[in-house]
C-alpha positions in Angstrom: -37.8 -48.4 -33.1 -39.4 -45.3 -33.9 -42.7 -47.7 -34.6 -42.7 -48.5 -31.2 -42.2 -45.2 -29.6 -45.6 -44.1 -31.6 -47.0 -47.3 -30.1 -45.9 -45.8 -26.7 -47.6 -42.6 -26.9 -50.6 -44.3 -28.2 -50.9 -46.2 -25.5 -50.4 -43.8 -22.9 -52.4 -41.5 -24.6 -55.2 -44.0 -24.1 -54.5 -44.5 -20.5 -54.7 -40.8 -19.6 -58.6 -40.4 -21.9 -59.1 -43.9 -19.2 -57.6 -42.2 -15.7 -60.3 -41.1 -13.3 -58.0 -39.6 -10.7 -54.8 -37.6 -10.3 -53.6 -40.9 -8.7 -53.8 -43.0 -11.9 -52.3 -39.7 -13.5 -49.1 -40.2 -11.9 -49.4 -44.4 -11.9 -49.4 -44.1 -15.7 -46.4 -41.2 -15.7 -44.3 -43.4 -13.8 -45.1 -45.9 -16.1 -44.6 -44.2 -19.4 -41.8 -41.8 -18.0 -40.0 -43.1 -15.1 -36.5 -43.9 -14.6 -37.6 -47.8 -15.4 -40.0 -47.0 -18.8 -39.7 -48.4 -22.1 -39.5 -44.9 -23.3 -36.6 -44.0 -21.4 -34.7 -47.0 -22.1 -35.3 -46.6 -25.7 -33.9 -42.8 -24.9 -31.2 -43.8 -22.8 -30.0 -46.6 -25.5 -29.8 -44.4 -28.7 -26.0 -43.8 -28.2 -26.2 -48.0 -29.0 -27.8 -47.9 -32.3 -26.8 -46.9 -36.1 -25.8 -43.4 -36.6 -28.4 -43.1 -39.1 -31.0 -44.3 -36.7 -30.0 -42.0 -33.9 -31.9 -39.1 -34.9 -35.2 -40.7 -36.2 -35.3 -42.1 -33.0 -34.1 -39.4 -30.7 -36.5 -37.2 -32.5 -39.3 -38.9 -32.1 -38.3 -40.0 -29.0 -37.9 -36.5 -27.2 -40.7 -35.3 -29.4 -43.5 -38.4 -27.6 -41.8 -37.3 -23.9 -42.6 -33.8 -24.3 -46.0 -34.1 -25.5 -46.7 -36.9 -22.9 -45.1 -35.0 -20.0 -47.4 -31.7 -21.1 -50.7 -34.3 -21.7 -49.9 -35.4 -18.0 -49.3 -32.2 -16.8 -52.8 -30.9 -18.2 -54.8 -33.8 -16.8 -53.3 -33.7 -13.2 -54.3 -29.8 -12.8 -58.1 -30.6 -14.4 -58.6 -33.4 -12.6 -57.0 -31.6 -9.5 -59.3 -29.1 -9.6 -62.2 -31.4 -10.3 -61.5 -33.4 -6.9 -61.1 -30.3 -5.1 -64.6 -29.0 -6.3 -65.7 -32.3 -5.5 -64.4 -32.6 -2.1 -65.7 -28.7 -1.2 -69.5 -29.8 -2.3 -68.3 -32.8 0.1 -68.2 -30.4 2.6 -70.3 -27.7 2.1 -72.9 -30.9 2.3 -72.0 -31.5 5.3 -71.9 -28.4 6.7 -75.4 -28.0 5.9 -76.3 -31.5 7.2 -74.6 -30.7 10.9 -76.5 -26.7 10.6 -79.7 -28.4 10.0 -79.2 -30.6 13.0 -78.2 -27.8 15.2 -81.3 -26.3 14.2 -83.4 -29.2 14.7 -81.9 -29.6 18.2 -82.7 -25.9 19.2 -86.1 -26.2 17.9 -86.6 -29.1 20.1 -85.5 -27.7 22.8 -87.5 -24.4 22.7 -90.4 -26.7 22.3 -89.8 -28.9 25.3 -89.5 -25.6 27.2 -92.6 -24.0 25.8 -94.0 -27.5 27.0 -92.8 -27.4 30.5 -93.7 -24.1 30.6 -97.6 -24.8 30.0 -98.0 -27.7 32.2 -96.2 -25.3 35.3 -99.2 -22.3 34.2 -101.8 -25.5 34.1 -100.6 -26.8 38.0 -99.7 -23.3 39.3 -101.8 -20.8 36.9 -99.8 -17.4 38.8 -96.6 -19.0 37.9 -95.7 -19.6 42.2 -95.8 -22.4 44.2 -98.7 -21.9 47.1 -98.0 -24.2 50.1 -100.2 -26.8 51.1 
């Protein structure tokens, strides 16, 4: 039993080096420490085996949930804070993308008036209207 609680923490320790987001964070604590996880069973079940096999296991067993449960914790609040940075460069791009194209606009503008302008000085060169 206590074999297979190391196998446990092996293999969630390998899933957390593998998770990308805080989302698959959380998939593999439910997984590994849920109500419904092998871990927990074997927890929950130690009052059914051998006296002399209770505390090996219980050990062991509290010992691989604390360290996953703190490993968890430390990878939700890096990658947390990796997504966050992620999404502000997200928007700081995009907030430069719609300033450019508010300056672009006024630019264009200015020069269509600048235009219009020139061709009124080239038809009427003292800026009035004379009547015909």
């Amino acid at each position: 039993m206590v074999e297979r609680i190391q196998e446990i923490e092996t293999e969630a320790l390998a899933a957390l080096d593998k998770a990308g987001t805080t989302g698959e964070i959380e998939e593999i604590r439910v997984k590994y420490l849920g109500r419904k996880a092998e871990l927990t069973l074997i927890l929950r079940g130690i009052s059914d085996l051998e006296p002399a096999q209770r505390g090996p296991v219980g050990g062991t067993g509290n010992k691989v949930r604390k360290a996953l449960e703190a490993r968890i914790e430390a990878e939700k609040e890096n990658l947390s804070a990796a997504e966050r940075d992620a999404a502000l460069d997200r928007k700081t791009i995009h907030d430069t993308a719609e300033a450019k194209l508010a300056r672009a606009q006024a630019q264009a503008q200015a020069h269509a008036r600048h235009v219009v302008e020139d061709v009124l000085h080239q038809i009427l060169p003292d800026g009035r209207a004379e009547a015909p």
